[in-house]
C-alpha positions in Angstrom: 37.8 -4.8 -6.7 39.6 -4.2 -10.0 37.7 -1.8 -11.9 39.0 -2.6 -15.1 37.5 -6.5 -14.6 36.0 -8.0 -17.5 32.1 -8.9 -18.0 32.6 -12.6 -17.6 35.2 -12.0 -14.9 32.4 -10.5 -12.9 29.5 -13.1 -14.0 31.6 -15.5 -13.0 32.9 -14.2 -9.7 29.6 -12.6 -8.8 28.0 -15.9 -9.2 30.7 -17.8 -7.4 29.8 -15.3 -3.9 25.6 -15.5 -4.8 26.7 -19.7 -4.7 28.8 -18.7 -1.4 25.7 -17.2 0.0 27.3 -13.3 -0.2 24.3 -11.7 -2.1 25.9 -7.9 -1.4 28.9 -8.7 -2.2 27.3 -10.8 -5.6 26.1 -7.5 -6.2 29.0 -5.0 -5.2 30.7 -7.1 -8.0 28.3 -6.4 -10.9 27.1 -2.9 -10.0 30.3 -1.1 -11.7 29.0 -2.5 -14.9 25.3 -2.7 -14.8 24.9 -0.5 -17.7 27.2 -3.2 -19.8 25.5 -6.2 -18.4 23.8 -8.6 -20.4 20.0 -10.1 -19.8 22.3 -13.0 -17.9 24.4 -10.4 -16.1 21.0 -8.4 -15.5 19.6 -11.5 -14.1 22.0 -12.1 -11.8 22.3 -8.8 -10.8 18.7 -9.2 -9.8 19.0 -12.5 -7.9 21.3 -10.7 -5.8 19.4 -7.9 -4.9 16.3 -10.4 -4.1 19.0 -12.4 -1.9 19.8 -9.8 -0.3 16.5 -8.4 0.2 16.8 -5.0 -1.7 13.6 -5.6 -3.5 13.2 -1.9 -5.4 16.7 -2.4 -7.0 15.6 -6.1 -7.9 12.5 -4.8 -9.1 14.6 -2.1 -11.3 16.7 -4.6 -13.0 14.4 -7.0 -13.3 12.0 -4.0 -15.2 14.9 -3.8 -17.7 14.8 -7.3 -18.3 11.5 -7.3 -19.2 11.6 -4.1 -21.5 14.5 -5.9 -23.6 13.2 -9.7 -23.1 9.3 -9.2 -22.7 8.6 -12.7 -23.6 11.5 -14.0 -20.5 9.1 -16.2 -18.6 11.6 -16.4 -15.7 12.3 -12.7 -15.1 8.3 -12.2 -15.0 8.0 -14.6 -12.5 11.1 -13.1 -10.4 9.4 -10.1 -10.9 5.7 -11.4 -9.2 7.8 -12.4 -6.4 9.2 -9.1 -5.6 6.3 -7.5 -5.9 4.6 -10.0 -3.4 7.5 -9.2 -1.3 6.8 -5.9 -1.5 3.0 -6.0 -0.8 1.7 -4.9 -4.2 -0.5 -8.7 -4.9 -2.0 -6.6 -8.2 1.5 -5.9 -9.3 2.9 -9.5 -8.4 -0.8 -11.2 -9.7 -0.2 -9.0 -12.9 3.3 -10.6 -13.6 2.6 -14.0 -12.8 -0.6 -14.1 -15.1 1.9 -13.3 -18.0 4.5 -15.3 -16.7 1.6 -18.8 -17.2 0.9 -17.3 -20.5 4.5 -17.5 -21.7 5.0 -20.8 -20.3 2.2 -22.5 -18.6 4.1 -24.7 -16.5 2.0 -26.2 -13.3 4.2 -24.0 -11.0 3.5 -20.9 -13.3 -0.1 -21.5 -13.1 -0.2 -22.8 -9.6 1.1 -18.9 -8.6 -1.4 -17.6 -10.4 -4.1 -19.4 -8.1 -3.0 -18.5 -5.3 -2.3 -15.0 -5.8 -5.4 -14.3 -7.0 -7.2 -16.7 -4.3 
């Protein structure tokens, strides 16, 4: 991999291998620049981890995303399901509850339902 790749070059090719079903190597792509990354680069860079099932560096970036986008409905929801994933349903319930507040979208509330049920 070219270090000297530009931002989009890596979006772009890092969402071409998470399309192709290569999480790692999604991620392996956009790790070199995670401190450049934008909230759409961080995003992805999340999705991968997820994919790939390294769910305390999802939860990591995903954190981020929330410290500079607190109101970013989707990465709170991302967020509840790692932390399902992980087995911590106060964490996960926690996230999703904000998630329906943001945007209270059937599925947003549905989550909420059933992780507090």
């Amino acid at each position: 991999m070219d270090v000297q790749m530009d931002l989009y070059d890596r979006y772009v090719l890092a969402g071409a291998q998470l399309e192709a079903e290569q999480p790692i190597e999604a991620a392996r792509t956009l790790e070199p620049a995670r401190d450049e990354l934008p909230v759409s680069g961080l995003l992805l860079l999340a999705r991968s981890y997820f994919a790939s099932a390294q769910l305390g560096r999802a939860r990591d970036v995903l954190t981020r995303v929330v410290d500079l986008d607190p109101s970013d409905d989707w990465a709170r929801t991302a967020l509840s399901r790692v932390e399902e994933r992980r087995g911590d349903r106060v964490a996960a319930l926690q996230h999703a509850r904000v998630a329906a507040a943001l945007s209270p979208r059937p599925e947003n509330t549905e989550r909420v339902a059933a992780l507090a049920a």
